[in-house]
N, C-alpha and C positions, 0 to 999 in steps of 0.2 A: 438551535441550529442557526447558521449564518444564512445570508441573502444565496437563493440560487442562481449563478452566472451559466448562462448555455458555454460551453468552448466544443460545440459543434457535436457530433453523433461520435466518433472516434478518435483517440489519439495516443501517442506513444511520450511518455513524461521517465522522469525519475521522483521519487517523493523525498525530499528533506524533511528532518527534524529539528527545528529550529529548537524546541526547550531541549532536546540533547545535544546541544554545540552544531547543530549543523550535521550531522551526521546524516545517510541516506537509510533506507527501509530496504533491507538485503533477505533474499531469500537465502540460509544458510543452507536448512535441508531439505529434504522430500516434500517438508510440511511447516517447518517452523521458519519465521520471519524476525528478526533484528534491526538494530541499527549502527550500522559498521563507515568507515571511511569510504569515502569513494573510490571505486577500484573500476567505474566506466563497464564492469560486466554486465553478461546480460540475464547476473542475479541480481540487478539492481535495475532492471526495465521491466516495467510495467504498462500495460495497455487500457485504457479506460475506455468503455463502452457503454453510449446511453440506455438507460432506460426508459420504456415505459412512462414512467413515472417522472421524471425527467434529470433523476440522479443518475451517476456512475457505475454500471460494477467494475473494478479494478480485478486487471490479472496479470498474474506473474509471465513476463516474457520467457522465462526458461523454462518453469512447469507448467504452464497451461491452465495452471489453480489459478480459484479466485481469492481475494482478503478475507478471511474473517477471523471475528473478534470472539474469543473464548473467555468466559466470566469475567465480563466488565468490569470494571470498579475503578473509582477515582483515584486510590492509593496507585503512589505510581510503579510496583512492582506489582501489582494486583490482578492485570491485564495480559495476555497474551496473544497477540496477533500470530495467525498461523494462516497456508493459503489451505485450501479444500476442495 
């Protein structure tokens, strides 16, 4: 894991994907998460909140989920982000 920078207790971001062209992290449905063009919605806002611990949890500005990561794995169709 990378160095931890504070960017304060809350904040409202969009997340790019830089290894998929730039593309943003779009909440399509109820539950599943992508990465689509930028369309400025507010299935493409996310809010970040510290932790504890002095990490993030990320949540979807539309549904109120948070990120998570369903069977990890390095292959890159392998992984499926969904919020929860």
């Amino acid at each position: 894991m990378g160095e931890k920078v504070d960017l304060g207790d809350d904040f409202d971001a969009r997340i790019t994907t830089p290894s998929f062209g730039g593309l943003y992290l779009t909440v399509e449905s109820d539950e599943n998460v992508c990465a689509s063009a930028n369309t400025y919605g507010e299935n493409q806002g996310w809010h970040f909140q510290k932790t504890s611990d002095g990490y993030y949890k990320i949540i979807s500005k539309l549904t109120g989920k948070a990120l998570d990561v369903n069977s990890a794995s390095a292959e890159q169709d392998g992984t499926n982000i969904s919020v929860y």
